[in-house]
DRENKEZA-542142 format. One record per residue: residue number from 1; x, y, z of N, C-alpha, C, O, CB in turn. Coordinates in steps of 0.02 Angstrom, whole numbers, plus 32768, in hexadecimal, padded with zeros to 4 digits. Glycine has a CB too. Layout:
SITE pado  n_x  n_y  n_z ca_x ca_y ca_z  c_x  c_y  c_z  o_x  o_y  o_z cb_x cb_y cb_z
SITE  NUM    X    Y    Z    X    Y    Z    X    Y    Z    X    Y    Z    X    Y    Z
...
//
This chain:
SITE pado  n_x  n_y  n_z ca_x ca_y ca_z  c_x  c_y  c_z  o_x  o_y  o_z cb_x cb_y cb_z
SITE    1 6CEE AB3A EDD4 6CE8 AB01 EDFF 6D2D AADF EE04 6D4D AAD5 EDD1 6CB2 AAD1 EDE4
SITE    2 6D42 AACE EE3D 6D8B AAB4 EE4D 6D6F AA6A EE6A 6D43 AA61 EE94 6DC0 AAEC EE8E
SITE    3 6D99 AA36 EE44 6D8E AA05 EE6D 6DC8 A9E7 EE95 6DFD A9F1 EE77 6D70 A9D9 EE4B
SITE    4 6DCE A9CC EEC2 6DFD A9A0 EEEF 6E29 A967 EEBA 6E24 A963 EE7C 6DC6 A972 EF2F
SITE    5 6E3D A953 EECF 6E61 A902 EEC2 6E1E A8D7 EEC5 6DFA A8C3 EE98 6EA3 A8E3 EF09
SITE    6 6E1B A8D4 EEE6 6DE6 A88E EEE6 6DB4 A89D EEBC 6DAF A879 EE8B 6DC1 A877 EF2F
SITE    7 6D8D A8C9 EEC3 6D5E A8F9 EE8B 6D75 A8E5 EE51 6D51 A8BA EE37 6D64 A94E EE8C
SITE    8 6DB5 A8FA EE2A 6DD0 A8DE EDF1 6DCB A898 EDDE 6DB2 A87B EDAF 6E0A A8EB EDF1
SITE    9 6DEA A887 EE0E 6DED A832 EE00 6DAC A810 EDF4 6DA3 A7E5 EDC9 6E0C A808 EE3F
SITE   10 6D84 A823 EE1A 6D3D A7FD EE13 6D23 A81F EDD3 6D1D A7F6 EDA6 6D04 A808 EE5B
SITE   11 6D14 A856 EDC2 6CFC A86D ED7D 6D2D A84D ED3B 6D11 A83F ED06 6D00 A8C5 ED7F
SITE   12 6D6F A845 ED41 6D91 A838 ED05 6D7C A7DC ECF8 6D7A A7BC ECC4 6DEE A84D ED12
SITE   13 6D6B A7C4 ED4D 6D77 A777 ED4C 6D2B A757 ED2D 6D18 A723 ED13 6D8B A758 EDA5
SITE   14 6D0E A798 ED41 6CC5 A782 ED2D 6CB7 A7A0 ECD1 6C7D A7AC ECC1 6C85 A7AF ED72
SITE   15 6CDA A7A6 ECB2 6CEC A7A8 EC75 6D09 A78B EC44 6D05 A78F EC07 6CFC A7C3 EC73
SITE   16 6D32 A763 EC76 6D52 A728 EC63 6D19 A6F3 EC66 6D07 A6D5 EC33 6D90 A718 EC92
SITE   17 6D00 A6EA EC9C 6CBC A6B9 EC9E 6C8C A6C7 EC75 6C75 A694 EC5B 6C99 A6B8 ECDB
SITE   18 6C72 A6FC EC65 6C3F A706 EC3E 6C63 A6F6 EBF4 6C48 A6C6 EBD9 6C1F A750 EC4A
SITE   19 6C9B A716 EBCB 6CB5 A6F6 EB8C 6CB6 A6AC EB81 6C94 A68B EB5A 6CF5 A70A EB83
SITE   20 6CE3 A69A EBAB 6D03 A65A EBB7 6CC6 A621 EBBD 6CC6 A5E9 EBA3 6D33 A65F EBFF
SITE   21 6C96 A63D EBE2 6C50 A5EC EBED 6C2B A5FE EBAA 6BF6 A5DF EBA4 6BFF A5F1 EC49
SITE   22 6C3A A629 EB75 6C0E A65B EB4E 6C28 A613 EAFD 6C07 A5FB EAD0 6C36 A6D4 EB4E
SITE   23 6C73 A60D EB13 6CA1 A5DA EAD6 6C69 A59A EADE 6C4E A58E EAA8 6D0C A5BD EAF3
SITE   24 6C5A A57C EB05 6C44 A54C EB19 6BFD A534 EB08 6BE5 A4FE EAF5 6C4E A552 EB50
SITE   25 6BE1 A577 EB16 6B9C A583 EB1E 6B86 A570 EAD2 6B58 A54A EAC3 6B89 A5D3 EB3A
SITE   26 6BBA A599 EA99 6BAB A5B9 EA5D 6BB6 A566 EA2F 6B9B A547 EA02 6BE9 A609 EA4A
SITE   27 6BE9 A55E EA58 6C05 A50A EA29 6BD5 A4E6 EA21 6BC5 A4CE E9EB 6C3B A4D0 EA4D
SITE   28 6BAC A4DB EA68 6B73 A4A2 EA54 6B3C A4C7 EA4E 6B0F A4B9 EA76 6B64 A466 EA88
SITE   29 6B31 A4F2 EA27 6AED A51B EA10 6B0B A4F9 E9C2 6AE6 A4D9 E99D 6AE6 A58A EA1F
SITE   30 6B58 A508 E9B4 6B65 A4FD E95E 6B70 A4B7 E95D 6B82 A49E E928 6BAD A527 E937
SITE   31 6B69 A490 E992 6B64 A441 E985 6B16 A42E E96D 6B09 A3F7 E955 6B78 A414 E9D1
SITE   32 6AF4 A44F E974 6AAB A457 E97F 6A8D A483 E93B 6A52 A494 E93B 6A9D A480 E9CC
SITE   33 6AB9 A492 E906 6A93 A4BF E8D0 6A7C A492 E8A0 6A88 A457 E892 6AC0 A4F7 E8AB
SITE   34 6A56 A4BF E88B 6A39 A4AA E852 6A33 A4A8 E7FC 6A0E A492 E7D1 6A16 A4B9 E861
SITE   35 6A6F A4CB E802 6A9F A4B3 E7C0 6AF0 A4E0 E7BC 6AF2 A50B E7E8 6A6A A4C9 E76C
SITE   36 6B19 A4DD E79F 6B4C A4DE E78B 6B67 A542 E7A1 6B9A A551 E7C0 6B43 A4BC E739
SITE   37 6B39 A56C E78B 6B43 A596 E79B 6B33 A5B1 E7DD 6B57 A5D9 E7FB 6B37 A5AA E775
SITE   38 6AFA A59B E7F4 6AF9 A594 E843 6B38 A58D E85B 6B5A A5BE E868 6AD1 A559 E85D
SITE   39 6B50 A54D E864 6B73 A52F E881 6BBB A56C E875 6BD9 A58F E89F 6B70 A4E0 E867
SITE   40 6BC4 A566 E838 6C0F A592 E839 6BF3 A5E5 E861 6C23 A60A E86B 6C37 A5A1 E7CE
SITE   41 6BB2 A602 E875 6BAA A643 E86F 6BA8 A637 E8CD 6BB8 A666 E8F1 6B61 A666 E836
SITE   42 6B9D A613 E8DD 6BA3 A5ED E92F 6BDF A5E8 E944 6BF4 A5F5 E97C 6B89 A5A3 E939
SITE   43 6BFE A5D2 E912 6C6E A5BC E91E 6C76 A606 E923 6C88 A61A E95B 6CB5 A58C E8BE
SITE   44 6C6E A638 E8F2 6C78 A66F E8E8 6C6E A6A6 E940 6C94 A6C9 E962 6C43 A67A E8A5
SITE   45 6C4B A69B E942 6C38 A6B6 E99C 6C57 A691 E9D5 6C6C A6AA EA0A 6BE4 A6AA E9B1
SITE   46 6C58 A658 E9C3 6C9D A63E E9F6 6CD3 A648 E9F9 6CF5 A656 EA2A 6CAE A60C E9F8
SITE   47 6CE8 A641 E9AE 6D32 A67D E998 6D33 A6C5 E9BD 6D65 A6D7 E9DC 6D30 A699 E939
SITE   48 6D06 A6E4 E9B8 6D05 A71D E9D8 6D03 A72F EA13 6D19 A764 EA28 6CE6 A734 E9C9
SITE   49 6CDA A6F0 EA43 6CE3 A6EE EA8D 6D20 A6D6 EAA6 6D30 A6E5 EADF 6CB2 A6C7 EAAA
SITE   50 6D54 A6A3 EA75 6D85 A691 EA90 6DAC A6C2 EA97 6DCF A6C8 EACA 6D9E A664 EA77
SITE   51 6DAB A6FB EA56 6DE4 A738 EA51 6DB3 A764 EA7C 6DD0 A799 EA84 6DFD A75C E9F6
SITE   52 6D88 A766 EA93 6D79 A79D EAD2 6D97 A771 EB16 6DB3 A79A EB3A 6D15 A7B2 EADE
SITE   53 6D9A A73F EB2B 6DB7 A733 EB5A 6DF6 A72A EB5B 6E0F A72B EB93 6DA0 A70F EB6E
SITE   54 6E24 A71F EB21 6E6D A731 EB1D 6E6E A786 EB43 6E90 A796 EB73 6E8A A72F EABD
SITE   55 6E43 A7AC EB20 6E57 A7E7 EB30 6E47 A80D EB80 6E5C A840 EB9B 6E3D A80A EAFA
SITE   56 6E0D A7D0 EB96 6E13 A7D2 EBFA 6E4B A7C1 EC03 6E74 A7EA EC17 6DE5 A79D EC31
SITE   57 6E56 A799 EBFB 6E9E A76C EC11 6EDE A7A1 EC2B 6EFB A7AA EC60 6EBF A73C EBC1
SITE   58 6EE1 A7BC EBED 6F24 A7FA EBDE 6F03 A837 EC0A 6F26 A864 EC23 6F31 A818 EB76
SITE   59 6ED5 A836 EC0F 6ED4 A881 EC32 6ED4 A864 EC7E 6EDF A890 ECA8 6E86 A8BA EC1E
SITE   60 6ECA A81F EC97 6ECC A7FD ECD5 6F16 A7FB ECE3 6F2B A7FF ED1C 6EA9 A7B4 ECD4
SITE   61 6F35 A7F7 ECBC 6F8B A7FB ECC7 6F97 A841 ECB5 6FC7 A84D ECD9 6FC0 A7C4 EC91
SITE   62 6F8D A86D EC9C 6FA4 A8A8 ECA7 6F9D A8C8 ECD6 6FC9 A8EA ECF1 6F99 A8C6 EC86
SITE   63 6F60 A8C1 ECEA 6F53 A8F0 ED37 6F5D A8B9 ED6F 6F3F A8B7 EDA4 6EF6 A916 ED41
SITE   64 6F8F A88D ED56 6FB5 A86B ED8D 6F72 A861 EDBE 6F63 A883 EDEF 6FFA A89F EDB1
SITE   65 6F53 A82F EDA7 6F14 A814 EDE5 6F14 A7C2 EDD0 6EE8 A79B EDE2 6EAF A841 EDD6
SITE   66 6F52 A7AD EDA5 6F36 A77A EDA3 6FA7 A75C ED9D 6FC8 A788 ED83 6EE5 A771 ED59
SITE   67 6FC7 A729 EDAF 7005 A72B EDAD 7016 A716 ED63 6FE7 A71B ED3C 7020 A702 EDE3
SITE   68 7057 A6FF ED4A 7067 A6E7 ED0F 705E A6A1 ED05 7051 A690 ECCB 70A3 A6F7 ED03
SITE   69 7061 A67C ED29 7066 A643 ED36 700F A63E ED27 7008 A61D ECF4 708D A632 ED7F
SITE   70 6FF1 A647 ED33 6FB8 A630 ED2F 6F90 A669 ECDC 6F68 A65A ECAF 6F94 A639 ED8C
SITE   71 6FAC A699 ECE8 6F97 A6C0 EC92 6FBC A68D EC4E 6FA0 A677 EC1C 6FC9 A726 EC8B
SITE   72 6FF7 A689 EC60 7004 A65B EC17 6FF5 A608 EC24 7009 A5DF EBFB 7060 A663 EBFB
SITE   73 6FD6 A5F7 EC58 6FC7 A5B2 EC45 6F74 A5BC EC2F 6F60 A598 EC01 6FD7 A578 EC8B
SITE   74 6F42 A5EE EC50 6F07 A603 EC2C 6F23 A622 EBE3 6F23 A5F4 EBBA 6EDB A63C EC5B
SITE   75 6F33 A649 EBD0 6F51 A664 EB85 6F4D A62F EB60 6F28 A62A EB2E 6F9F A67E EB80
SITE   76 6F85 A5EF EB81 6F90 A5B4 EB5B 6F40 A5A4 EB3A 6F2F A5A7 EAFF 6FB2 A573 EB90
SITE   77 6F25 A599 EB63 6EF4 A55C EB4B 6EB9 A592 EB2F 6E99 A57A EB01 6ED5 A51D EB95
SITE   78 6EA8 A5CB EB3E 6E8B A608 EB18 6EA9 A5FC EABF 6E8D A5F4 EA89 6EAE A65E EB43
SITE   79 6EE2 A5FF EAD1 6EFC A612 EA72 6EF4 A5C5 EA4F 6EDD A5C4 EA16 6F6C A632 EA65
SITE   80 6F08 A580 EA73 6EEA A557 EA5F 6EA6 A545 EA3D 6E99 A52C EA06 6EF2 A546 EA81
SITE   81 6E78 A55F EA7A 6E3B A551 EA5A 6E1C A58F EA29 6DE2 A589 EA16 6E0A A53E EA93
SITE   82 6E3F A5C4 EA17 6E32 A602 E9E8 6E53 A5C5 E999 6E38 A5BF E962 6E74 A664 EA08
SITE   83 6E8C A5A6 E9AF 6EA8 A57B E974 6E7A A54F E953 6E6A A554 E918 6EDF A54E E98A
SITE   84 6E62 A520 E981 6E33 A4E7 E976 6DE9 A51B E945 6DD2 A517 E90C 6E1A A4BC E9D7
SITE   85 6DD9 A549 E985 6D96 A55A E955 6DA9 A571 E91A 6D84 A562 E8EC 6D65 A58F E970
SITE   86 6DDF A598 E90B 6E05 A5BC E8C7 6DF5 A580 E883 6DDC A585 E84B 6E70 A5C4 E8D8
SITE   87 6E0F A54A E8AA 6DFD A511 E87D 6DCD A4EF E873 6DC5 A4C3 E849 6E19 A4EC E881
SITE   88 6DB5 A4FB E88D 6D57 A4CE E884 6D48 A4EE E859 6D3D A4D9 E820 6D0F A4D0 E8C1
SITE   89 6D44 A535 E86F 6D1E A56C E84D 6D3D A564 E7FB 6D19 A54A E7CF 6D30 A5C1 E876
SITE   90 6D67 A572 E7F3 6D8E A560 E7A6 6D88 A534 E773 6D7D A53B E737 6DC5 A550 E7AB
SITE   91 6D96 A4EF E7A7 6D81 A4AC E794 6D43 A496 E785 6D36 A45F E76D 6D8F A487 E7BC
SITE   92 6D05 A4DE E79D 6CC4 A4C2 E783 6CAF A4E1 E74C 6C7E A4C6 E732 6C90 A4C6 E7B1
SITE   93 6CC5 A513 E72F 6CCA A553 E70B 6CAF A51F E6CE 6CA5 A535 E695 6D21 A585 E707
//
């Protein structure tokens, strides 16, 4: 199966959407637990959706469908919030 440009873009972008609303989704499920290991095992899956959508990101700039200018200001705030959860998660340990 060969896809187009646009084909690409919409499958990689919609991967990005699905990870990325996934950080969000997961945060206020672990605002919402019901004790201590919940909560860090909830951070834990957000951690993991943030580093799956780092890794849309990079393949959105590799196959050049997405420019630089707009990959490292998403990157930016991707590795940010991989930081923040790094630390919750730690800090609740």
């Amino acid at each position: 199966m060969v896809f187009d440009r646009e084909e690409k873009k919409f499958v990689l972008a919609k991967q990005v959407l699905r990870s990325g609303t996934s950080i969000g989704a997961n945060a206020e499920e672990a605002v919402a637990s019901r004790s201590r290991k919940e909560f860090i095992a909830k951070f834990g899956i957000v951690y993991s959706e943030a580093k799956e959508t780092k890794y849309w990101l990079r393949l959105l700039k590799e196959t050049e469908l997405i420019d630089e200018k707009m990959f490292l200001s998403l990157l930016d705030d991707c590795e940010e919030i991989i930081k923040i959860v790094f630390k919750i998660i730690e800090s609740s340990k």
